[in-house]
VEXGUMAR-253794 format. One record per atom (N, C-alpha, C, O): residue in one letter; x, y negated, z; residue number from 0. Coordinates in steps of 0.02 Angstrom, whole numbers, plus 50000, padded with zeros to 5 digits. Each point is the difference from the previous one (the first is absolute). Example, Ala and Ser with C-alpha at 12.3 -4.5 7.8 and 13.67 -1.06 7.14 Angstrom:
<zakols>
resn:x:y:z:resi
a:50660:50284:50390:0
a:49955:49941:50000:0
a:50045:49940:50000:0
a:50052:50001:50033:0
s:49930:49946:49931:1
s:50042:49941:50003:1
s:49961:49945:50037:1
s:50025:49945:50008:1
</zakols>
This chain:
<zakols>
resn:x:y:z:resi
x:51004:56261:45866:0
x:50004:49998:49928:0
x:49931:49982:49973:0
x:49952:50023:50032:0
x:50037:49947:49925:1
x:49970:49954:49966:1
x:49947:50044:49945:1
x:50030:49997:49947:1
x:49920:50035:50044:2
x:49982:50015:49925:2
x:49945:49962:49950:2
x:49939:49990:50000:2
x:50105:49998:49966:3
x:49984:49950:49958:3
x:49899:50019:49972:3
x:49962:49952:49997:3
x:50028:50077:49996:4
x:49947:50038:49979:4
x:49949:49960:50058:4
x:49954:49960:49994:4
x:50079:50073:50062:5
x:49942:49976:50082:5
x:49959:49919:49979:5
x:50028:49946:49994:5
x:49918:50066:50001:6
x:49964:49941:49995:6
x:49981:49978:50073:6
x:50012:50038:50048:6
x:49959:49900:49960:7
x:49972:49985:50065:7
x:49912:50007:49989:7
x:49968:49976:49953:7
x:50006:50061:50099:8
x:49942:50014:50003:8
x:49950:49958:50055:8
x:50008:49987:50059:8
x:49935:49996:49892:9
x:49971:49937:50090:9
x:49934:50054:50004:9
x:49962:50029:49960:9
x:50050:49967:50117:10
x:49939:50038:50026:10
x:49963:49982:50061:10
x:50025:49976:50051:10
x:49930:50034:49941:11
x:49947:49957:50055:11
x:49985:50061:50054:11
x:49958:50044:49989:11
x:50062:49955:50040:12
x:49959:50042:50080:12
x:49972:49955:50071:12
x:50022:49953:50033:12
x:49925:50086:49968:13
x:49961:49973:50061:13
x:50014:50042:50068:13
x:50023:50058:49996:13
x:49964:49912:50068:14
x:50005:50018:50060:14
x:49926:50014:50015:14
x:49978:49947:50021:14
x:49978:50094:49979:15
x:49930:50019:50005:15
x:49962:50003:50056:15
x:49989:50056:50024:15
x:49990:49899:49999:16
x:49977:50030:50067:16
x:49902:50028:49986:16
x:49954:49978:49964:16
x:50053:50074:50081:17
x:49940:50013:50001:17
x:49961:50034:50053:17
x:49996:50061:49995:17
x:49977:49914:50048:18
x:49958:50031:50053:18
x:50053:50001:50063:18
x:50003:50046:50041:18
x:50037:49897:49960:19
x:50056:50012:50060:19
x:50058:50046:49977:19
x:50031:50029:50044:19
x:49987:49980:49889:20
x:50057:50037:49993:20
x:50032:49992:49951:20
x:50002:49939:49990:20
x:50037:50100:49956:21
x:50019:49968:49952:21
x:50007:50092:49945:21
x:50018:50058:50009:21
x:49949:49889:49925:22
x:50012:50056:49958:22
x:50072:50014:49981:22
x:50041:49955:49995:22
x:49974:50112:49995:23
x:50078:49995:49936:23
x:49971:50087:49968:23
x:49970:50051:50017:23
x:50064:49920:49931:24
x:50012:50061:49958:24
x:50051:50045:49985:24
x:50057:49982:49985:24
x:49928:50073:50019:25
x:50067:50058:49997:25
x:50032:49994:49923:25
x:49993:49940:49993:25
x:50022:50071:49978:26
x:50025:49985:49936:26
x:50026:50082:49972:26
x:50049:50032:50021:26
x:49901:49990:49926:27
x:50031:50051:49972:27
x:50053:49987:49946:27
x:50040:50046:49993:27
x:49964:49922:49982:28
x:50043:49962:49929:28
x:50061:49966:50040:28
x:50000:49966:50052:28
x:50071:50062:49889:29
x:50054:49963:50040:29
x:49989:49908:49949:29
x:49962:49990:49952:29
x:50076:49969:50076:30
x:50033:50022:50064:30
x:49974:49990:50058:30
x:49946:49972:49999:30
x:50081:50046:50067:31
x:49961:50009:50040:31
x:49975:50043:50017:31
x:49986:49983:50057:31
x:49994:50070:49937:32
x:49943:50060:49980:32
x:50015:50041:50066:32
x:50055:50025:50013:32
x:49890:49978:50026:33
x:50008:50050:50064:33
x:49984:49941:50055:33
x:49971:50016:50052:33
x:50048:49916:49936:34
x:50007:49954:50065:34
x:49949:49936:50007:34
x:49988:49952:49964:34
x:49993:50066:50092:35
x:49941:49940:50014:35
x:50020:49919:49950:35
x:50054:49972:49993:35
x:49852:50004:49972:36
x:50050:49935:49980:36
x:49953:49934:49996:36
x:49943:50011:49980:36
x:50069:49942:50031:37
x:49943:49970:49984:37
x:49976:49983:49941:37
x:50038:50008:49952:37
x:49893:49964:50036:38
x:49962:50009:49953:38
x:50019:49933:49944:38
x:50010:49941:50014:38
x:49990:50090:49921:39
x:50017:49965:49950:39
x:50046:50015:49940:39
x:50028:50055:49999:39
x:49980:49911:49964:40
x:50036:50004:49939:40
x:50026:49952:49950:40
x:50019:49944:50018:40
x:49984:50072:49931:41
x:50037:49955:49938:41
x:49948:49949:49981:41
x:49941:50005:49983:41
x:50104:49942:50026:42
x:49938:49929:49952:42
x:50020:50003:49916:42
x:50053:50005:49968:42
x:49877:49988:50017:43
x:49977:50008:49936:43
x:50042:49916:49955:43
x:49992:49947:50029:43
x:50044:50055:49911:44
x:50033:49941:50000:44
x:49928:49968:49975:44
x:49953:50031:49975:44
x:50055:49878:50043:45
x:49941:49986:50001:45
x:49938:49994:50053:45
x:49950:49964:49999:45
x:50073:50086:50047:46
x:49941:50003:50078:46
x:50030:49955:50054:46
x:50054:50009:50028:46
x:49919:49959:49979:47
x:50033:49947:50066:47
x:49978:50058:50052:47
x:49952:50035:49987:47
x:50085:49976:50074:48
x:50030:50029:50051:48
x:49960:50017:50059:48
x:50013:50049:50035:48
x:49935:49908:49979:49
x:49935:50003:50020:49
x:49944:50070:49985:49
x:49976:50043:50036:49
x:50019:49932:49867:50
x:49970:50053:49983:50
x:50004:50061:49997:50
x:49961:50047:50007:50
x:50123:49939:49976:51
x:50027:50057:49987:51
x:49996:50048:50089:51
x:49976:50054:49985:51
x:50031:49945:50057:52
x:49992:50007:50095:52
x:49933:50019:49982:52
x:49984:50056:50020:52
x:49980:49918:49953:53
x:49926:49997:49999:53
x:49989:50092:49967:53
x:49982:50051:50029:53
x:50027:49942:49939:54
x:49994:50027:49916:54
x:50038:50098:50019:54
x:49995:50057:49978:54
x:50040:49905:50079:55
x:50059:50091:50029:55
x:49947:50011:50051:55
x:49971:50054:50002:55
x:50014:49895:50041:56
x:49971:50036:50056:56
x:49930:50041:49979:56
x:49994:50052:50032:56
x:49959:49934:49926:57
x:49950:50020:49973:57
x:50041:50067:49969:57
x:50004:50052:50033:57
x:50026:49941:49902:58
x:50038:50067:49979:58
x:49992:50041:50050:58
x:49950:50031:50015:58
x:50130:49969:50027:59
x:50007:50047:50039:59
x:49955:50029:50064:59
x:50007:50055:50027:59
x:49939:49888:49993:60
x:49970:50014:50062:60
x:49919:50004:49988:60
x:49967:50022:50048:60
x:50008:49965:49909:61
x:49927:50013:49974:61
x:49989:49970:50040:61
x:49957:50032:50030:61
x:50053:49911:50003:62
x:49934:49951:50029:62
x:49960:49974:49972:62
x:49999:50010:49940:62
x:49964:49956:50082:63
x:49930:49971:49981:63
x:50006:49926:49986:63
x:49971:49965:49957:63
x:50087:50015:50104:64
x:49999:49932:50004:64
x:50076:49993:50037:64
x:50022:50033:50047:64
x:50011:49909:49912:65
x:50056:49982:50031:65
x:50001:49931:50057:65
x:49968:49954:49974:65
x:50050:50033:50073:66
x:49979:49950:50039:66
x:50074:49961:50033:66
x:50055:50026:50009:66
x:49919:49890:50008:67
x:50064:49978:50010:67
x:50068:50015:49989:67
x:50039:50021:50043:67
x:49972:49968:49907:68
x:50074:50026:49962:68
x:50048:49934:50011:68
x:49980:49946:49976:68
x:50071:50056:50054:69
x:50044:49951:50013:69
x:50055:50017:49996:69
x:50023:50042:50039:69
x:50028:49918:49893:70
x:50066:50006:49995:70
x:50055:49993:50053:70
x:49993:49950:50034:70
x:50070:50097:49984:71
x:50029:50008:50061:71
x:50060:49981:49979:71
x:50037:49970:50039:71
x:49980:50042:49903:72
x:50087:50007:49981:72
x:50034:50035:49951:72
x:49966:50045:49976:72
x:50087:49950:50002:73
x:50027:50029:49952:73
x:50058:50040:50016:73
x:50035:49979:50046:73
x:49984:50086:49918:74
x:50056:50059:50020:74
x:50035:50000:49929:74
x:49968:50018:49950:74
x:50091:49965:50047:75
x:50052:50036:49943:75
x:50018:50090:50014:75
x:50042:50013:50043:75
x:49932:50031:49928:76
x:50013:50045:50022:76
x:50040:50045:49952:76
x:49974:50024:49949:76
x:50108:49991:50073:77
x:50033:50046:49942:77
x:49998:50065:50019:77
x:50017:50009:50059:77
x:49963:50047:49905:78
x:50025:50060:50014:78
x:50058:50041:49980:78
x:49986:50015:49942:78
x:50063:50009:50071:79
x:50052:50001:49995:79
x:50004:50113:49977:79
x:49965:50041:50030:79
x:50065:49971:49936:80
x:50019:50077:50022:80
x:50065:49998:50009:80
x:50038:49956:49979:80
x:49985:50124:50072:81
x:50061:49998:50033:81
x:50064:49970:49978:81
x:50051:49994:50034:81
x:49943:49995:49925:82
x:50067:49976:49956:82
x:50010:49927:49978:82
x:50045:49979:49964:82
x:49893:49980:50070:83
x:50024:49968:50009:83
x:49947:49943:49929:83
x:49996:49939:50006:83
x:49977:50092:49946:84
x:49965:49998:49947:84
x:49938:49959:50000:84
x:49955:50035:50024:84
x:50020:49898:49957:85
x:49947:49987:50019:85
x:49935:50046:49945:85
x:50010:50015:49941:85
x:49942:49996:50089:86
x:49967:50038:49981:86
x:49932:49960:50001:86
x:49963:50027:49959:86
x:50020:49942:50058:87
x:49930:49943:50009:87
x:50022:49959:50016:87
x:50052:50010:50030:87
x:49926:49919:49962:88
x:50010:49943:50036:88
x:49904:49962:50002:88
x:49971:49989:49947:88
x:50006:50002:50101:89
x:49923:49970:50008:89
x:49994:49924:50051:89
x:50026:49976:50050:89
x:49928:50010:49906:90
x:49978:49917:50019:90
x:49950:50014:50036:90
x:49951:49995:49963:90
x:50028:50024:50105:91
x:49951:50020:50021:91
x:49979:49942:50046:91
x:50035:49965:50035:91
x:49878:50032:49952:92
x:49973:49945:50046:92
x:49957:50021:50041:92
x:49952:50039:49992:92
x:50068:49931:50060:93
x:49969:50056:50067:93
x:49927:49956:50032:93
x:50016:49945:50023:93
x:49926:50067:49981:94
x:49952:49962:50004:94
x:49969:50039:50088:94
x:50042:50029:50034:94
x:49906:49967:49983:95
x:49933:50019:50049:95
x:49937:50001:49974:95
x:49983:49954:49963:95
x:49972:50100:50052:96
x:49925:49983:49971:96
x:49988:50063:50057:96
x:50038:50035:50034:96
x:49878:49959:49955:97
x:49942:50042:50034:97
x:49970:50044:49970:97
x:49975:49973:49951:97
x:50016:50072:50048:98
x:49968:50059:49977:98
x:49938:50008:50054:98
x:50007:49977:50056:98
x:49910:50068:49919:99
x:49962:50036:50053:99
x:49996:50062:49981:99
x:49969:50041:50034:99
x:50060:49976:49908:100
x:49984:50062:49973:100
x:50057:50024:49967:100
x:50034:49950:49988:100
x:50006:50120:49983:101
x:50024:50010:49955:101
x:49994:50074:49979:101
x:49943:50008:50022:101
x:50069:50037:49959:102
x:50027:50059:49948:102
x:50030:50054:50035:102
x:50056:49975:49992:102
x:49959:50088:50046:103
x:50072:50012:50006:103
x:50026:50017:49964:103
x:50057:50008:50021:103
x:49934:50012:49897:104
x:50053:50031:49947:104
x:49984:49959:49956:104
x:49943:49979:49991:104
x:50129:50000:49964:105
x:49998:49973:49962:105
x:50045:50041:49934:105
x:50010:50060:50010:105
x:50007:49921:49949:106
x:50070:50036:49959:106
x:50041:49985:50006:106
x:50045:50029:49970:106
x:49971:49915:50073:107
x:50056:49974:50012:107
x:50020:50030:50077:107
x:50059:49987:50014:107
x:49902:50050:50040:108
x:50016:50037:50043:108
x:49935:49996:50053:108
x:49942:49986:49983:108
x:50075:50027:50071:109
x:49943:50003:50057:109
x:50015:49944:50041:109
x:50054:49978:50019:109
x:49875:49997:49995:110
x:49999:49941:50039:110
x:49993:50021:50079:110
x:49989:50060:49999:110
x:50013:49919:50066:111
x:49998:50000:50066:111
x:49996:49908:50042:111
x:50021:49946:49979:111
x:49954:50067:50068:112
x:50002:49950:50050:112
x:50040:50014:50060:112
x:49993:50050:50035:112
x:50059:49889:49980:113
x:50051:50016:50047:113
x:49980:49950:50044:113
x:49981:49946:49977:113
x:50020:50064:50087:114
x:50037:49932:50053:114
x:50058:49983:50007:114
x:50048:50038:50004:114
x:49953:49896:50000:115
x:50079:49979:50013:115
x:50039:50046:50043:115
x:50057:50009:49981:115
x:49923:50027:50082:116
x:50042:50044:50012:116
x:50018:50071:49994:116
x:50030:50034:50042:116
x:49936:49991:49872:117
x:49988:50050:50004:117
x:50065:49979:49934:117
x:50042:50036:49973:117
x:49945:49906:50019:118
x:50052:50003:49924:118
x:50078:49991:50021:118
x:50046:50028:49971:118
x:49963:49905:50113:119
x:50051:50014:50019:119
x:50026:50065:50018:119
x:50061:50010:49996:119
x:49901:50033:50021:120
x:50024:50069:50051:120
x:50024:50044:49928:120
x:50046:50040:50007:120
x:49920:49951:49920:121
x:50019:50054:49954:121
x:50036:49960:49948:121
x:50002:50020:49941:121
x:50021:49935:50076:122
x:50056:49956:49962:122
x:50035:50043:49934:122
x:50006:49972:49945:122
x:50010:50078:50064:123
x:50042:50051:49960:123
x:49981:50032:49916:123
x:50023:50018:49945:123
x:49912:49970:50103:124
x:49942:50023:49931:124
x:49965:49933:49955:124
x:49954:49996:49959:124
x:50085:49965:50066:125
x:49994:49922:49950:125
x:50033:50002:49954:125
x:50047:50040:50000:125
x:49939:49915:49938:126
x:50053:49990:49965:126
x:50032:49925:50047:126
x:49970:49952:50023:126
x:50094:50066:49976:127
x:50049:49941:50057:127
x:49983:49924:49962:127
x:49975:49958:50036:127
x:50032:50033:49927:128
x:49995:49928:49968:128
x:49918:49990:50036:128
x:49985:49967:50050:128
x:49979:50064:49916:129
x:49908:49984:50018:129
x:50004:50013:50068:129
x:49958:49960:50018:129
x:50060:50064:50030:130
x:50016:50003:50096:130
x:50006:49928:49991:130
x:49957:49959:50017:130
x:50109:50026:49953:131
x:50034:49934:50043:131
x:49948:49945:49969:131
x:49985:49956:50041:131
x:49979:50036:49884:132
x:49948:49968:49993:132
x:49950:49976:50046:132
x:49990:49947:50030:132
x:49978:50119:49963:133
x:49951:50001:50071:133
x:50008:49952:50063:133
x:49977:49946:50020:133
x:50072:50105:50000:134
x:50008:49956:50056:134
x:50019:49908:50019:134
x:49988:49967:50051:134
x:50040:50018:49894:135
x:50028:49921:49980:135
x:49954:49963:49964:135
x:50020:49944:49987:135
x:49915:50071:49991:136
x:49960:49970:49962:136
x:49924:50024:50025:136
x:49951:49969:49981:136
x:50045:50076:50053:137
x:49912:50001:50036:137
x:49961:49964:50029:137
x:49939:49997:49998:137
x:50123:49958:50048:138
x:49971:49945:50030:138
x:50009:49937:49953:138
x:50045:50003:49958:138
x:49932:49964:50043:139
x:49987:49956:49974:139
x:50040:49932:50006:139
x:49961:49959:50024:139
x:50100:50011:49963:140
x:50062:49974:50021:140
x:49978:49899:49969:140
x:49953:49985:49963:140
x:50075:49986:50054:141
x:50003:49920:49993:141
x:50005:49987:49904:141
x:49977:49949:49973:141
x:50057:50111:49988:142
x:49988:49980:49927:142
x:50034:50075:49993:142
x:50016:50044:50040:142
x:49987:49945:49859:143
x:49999:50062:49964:143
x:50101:50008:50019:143
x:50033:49949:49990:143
x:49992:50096:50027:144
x:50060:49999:50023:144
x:50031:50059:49928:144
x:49963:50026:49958:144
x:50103:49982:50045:145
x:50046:50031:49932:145
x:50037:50037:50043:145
x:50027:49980:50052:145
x:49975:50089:49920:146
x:50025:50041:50037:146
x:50040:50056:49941:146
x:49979:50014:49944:146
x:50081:50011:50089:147
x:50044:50059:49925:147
x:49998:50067:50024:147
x:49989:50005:50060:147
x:50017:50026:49920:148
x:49998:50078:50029:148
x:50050:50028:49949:148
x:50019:49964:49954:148
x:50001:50095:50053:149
x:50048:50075:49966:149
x:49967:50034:50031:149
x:49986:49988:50058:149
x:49995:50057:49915:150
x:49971:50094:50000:150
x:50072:50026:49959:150
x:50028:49978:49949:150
x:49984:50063:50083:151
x:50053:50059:49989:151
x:49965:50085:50004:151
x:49988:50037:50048:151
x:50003:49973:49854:152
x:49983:50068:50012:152
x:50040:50053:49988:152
x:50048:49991:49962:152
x:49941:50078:50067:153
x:50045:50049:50008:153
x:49953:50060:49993:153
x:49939:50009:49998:153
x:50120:50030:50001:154
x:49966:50075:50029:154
x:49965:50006:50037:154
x:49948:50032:49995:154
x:50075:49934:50064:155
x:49969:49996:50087:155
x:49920:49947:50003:155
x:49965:49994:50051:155
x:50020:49974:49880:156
x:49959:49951:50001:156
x:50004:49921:50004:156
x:50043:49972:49966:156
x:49928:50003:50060:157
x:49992:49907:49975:157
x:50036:49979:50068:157
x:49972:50022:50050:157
x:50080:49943:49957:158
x:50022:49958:50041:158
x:50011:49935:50006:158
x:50019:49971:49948:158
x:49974:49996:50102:159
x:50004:49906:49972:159
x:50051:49989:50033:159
x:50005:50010:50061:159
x:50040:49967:49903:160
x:50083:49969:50005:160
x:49991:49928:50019:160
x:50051:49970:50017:160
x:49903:50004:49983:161
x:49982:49939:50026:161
x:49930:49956:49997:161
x:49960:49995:49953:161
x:50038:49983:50097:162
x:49922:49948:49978:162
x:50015:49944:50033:162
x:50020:50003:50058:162
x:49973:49939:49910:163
x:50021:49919:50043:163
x:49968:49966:49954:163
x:49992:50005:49939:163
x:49983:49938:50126:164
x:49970:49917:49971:164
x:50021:49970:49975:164
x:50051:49985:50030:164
x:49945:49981:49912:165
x:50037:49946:49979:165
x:49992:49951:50029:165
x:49940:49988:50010:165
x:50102:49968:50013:166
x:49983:49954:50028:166
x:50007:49928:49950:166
x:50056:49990:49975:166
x:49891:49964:50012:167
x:50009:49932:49982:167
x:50067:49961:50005:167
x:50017:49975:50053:167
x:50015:50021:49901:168
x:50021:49946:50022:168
x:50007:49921:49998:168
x:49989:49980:49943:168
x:50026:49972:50097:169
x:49976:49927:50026:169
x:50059:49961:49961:169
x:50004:49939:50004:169
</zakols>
């Protein structure tokens, strides 16, 4: 079901690497709130998408300096509650950059450094959409690729009912 109200939201998040690992943020604020996430937020109307990547990672991570920032791809992302209700719908653009420094508290939650196999092994404690991000956009792929997601929230918390590529078509 459809709510008319639900606007579409564009948001810029980065994949952070820093010192061999990768930042994310816990997120006290729903939605989301409790689950690892990566770093970023709402573009300012008016901020080209860059800056805006630019502009979150400083916010949320108090660095000093943002470094090699390279666009990865784009996510349609709906969030859905049990019934079926859309509740968010986001234009999110999923980028890469470098960090040497950051913050661990922010107001927007606590920051940490993971290894790739510390984030596969605690998968649970992700938010599922930003997991399957991660993992589909860290490396660095042949061009910017389009990707849809559903988050399904509940009592039980955030579930992803789906994540797939769009594929081009010829």
């Amino acid at each position: 079901m459809v709510n008319l109200m639900t606007k579409m939201v564009p948001i810029a998040i980065t994949i952070l690497s820093c010192k061999d690992r990768y930042i994310f943020l816990k997120r006290r604020n729903p939605p989301y709130e409790g689950l690892w996430s990566l770093v970023g937020g709402k573009i300012i109307t008016g901020e080209h998408i860059q800056t805006a990547a630019k502009r979150e990672i400083v916010e949320e991570t108090g660095t000093t300096q943002v470094q090699a920032y390279n666009y990865r791809g784009i996510v349609s992302e709906r969030l859905v509650d049990r019934d079926g209700t859309l509740s968010a719908h986001f234009l999110i653009f999923v980028g890469h950059a470098i960090v040497d420094d950051f913050k661990m508290n922010h107001h927007e939650g606590t920051l940490s450094l993971f290894t790739t196999e510390e984030i596969d092994s605690n998968s649970s404690h992700f938010l599922p959409s930003d997991f399957e991000m991660f993992r589909r956009f860290r490396e660095k792929s042949g061009g910017a690729q389009m990707h849809e997601a559903e988050l399904l929230h509940d009592e039980k918390g955030y579930h992803l009912t789906y994540y797939r590529v769009i594929a081009n078509e010829h």
